[in-house]
C-alpha positions, 0 to 999 in steps of 0.5 A, spaced: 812 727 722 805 729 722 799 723 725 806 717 725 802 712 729 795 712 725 800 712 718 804 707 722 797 704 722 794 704 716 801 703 712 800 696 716 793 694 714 796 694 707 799 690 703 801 689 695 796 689 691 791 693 694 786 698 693 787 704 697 783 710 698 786 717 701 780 721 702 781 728 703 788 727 701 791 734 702 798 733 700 799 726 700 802 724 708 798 718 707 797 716 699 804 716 698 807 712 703 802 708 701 803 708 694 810 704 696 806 698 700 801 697 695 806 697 689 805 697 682 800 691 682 796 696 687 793 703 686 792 709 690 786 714 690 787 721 692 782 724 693 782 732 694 778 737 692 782 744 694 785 746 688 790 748 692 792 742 696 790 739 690 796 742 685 800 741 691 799 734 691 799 733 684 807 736 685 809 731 690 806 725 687 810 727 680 817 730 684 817 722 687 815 719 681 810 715 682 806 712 677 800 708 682 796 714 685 791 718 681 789 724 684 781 726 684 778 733 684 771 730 687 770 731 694 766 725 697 759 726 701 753 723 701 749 726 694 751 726 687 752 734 685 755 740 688 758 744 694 761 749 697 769 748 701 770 753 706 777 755 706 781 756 713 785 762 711 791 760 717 791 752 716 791 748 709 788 741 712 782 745 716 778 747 709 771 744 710 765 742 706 760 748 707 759 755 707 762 757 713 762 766 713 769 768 715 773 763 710 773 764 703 769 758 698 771 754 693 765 750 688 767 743 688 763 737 686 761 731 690 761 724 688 759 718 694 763 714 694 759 708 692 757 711 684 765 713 684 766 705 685 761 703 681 762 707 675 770 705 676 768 697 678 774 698 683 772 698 691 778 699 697 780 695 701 783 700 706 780 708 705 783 713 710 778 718 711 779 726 714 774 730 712 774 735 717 767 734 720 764 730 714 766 724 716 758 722 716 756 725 710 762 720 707 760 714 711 753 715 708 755 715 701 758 708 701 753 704 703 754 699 699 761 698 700 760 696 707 754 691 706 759 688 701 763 682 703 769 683 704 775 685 709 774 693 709 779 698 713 777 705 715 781 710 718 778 715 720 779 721 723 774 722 729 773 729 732 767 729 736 766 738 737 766 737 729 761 732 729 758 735 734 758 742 730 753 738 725 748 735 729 751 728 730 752 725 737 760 723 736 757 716 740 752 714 736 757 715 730 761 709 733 756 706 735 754 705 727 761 702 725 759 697 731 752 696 729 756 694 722 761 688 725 767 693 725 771 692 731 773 700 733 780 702 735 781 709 737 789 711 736 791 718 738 
C-alpha cells in the first residue's frame, strides 16, 4: 500500500466523468484506482515511457479488465522531440530523464503536455505528476492548460534534493503555483 493518503487524495478529487492524467504512471498505483472513480463515462491517460513499467502496466490494466485507461509510451517534458531516461538498476520508480553515467538509458520520445492536449482536444481535470525531478520541465510544457479556466487538480511529487539537483530552488517552484492562483497543499 504504497502513497495511501496522496492516492486517498487525488481519488477524492475525482469524480464520474473526468479526465484524468497519470504521468509517470509506472505500474498503475494511481491510474487504476482512478480508473474506477472516473467510470465509463470518464478516461484515464497513463503515461509511462519505460518500456518496462510500461509493459507491466499495459499487464495490470488488462489482468483488471479495464477499458477506460490508454497507456502512453511518451514521456512528458517541456519540448517536443526526444530524450534519454536513465534507469536506476535497484528501484523501478526512480528511472528519470537524462543521462545520468551509472544507470542504463533507454531513448524515449518527449511530448509537452499541451500539443498532447491540443492534438487530442481532450484536457484533465486532475493529473498526478512523478517524475523524479522533471516535474519543472512538465510544468513548463503545459502552459496553456493552466491559463485555461477551468478547475485543475495537480498532485505532484515534490522532492527539493531532486529539484535541486537540476538547478530550480524547490521554494520558487511553489512559489510558481501560488503565483498561478493554486492553493499548494503539501501531504506526506
Amino acid at each position: 500500500d504504497y502513497e495511501p493518503a496522496t492516492r486517498k487524495s487525488c481519488l477524492n478529487a475525482l469524480a464520474p466523468g473526468m479526465v484524468f492524467f497519470d504521468i509517470g504512471a509506472h505500474i498503475g498505483l494511481f491510474s487504476l484506482p482512478a480508473a474506477k472513480v472516473v467510470g465509463d463515462q470518464g478516461v484515464v491517460h497513463a503515461f509511462e515511457p519505460d518500456p518496462s513499467n510500461r509493459s507491466m502496466l499495459e499487464n495490470n490494466v488488462m489482468i483488471n479488465g479495464v477499458r477506460n485507461i490508454h497507456v502512453h509510451a511518451e514521456a512528458l517534458s517541456d519540448t517536443v522531440g526526444h530524450a534519454v531516461l536513465s534507469r536506476s538498476h535497484f528501484n523501478s520508480g526512480d528511472h528519470r530523464l537524462g543521462a545520468m553515467s551509472s544507470r542504463n538509458t533507454v531513448d524515449v520520445d518527449t511530448v509537452t503536455v499541451d500539443h498532447w492536449c491540443e492534438r487530442h482536444g481532450l484536457w484533465p481535470d486532475v493529473i498526478k505528476m512523478d517524475v523524479q525531478g522533471a516535474e519543472p520541465k512538465v510544468i513548463a510544457g503545459m502552459r496553456t492548460l493552466i491559463e485555461r479556466d477551468h478547475p485543475l487538480h495537480l498532485f505532484i511529487e515534490f522532492t527539493p534534493s531532486l529539484l535541486k539537483r537540476d538547478g530550480v530552488d524547490p521554494v520558487a517552484f511553489l512559489d510558481g503555483f501560488i503565483a498561478r492562483g493554486f492553493n499548494v497543499h503539501l501531504l506526506n
